[in-house]
C-alpha positions, 0 to 999 in steps of 0.5 A: 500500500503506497500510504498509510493513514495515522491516527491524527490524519484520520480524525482530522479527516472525520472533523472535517468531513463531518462538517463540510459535508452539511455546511455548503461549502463542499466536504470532498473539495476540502478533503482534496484541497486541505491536504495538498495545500498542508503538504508533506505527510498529509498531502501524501497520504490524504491523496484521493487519485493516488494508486492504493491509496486508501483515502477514497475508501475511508472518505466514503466510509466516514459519511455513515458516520455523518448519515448516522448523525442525520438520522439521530437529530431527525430521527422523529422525522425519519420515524414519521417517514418509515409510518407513512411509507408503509401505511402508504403501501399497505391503504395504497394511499398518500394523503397524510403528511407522513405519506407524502413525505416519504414519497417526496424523499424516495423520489427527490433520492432516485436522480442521484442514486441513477448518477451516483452509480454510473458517474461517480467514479468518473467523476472522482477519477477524472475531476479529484486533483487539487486545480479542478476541485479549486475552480468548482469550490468558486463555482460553488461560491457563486452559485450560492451567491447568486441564488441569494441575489435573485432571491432579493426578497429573502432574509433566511426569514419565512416566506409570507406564504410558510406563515402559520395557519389557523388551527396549527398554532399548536404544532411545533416547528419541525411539524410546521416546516414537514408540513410546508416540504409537503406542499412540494409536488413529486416533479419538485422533489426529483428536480431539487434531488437531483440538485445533488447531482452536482456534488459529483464534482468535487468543490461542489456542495450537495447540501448547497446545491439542494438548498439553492435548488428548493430556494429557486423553488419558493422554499424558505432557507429553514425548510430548503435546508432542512429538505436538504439534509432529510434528503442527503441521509439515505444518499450518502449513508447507501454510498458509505454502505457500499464500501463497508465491505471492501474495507472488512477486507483487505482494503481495511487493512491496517486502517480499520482502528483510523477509520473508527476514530474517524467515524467517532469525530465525524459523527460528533462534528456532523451532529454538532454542524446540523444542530447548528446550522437548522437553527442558522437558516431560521434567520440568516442567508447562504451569503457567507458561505458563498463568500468564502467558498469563492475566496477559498476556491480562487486563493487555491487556484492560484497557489496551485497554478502558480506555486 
């Protein structure tokens, strides 16, 4: 094996990813950038298009950690999903919010479930190095920025339109934004999922893709993000769960100790970041994330194109 993850570069790895795969500034552009602009041991063995290298496989590996975070916090929503999918199946019915829920979630996952299988590789094989990630960190950047200017009525508040309506003044927030997702036709759900379609590329953030794409859509940033982050957890706990096996065999070996360690971090840093961040769309913008996701990507084009 051409490299070895350490105990430190594995947590590292698992703090960063557990953040940066909810904040949107993109977790797999910042496991590819922050390594090879630390240099030395780091951007040897924390590189994800060398030969044998096991980086990749430990990456993917830490998102059941951050997908496992997702469904602890929601985990009454995700209740309320796994309810309605079977009440649904079973009356052959959607007519509650549970019910339609479900099918919104299950719909909006298959366009990047279809992509993620035929493309991903592609992707990351061909698009992983520190330049290409730097220009789509910008592009990211500014993708946010814009949806935040076309959007010039928006303050991160609630839409007039998500007010409460009579006779739901007794629900809480979470069950009055469930109810707001819910109004989504299925043709919205699949075209705000496959927003995360771009998040092949690396520099591009899913959850900063599917929250612009349900703002375009007339969301509030309280309810795009959290859609965003329901719909994030079956897609990246069924990607880590793909690889499980690979590293029980042997290409776990001599990590498997690293990737526990990391898996804890991620898990504590990716429940830390969604605690906070459902809280920081109630009343703010994408606007410092775009900021910093344009300044990020274009300081690092320029030290790797000129250093």
């Amino acid at each position: 094996m051409s490299s070895v993850l350490t105990y430190p570069e594995a947590i590292g790895v698992g703090l960063l990813q557990g953040v940066t795969e909810l904040f949107p500034v993109s977790s797999l552009g910042h496991s590819i950038l922050l390594p090879a602009l630390l240099g030395g041991q780091w951007k040897h063995d924390l590189n994800v298009a060398a030969d044998g290298s096991p980086y990749l496989n430990v990456l993917i590996g830490l998102h059941l950690a951050t997908a496992l975070a997702l469904v602890v916090y929601f985990r009454r929503d995700w209740a309320k999903v796994v309810r309605g999918l079977f009440s649904s199946i079973r009356r052959r019915q959607i007519q509650t919010v549970e019910q339609r829920l479900a099918w919104l979630l299950i719909i909006g996952t298959i366009p990047v479930g279809i992509a993620g299988l035929a493309l991903d590789k592609v992707f990351r094989s061909t698009l992983g190095k520190p330049v290409p990630t730097a220009v789509f960190l910008a592009l990211n950047g500014i993708v946010l920025y814009v949806t935040e200017q076309l959007r010039r009525g928006g303050t991160g508040r609630r839409r007039a339109g998500s007010s409460v309506a009579p006779g739901e003044e007794h629900l809480d927030p979470d069950d009055l934004s469930d109810r707001r997702i819910t109004k989504l036709t299925f043709g919205q759900a699949a075209w705000i999922g496959a927003a995360q379609i771009l998040a092949l590329c690396p520099g591009i953030s899913r959850s900063g893709s599917t929250i612009s794409a349900g703002i375009f859509r007339g969301m509030s940033h309280e309810d795009s993000a959290r859609f965003a982050f329901l719909l994030a957890t079956p897609v990246i706990g069924a990607a880590a769960l793909l690889k499980v096996p690979s590293l029980l065999g042997p290409a776990g070996d001599g990590i498997r100790g690293q990737l526990l360690a990391g898996s804890v971090a991620a898990f504590v840093a990716g429940y830390v970041a969604v605690r906070f961040l459902t809280k920081y769309f109630e009343t703010r913008t994408l606007t410092p994330f775009a900021v910093y996701c344009t300044l990020a990507g274009l300081g690092s084009l320029a030290y790797f194109t000129l250093a």
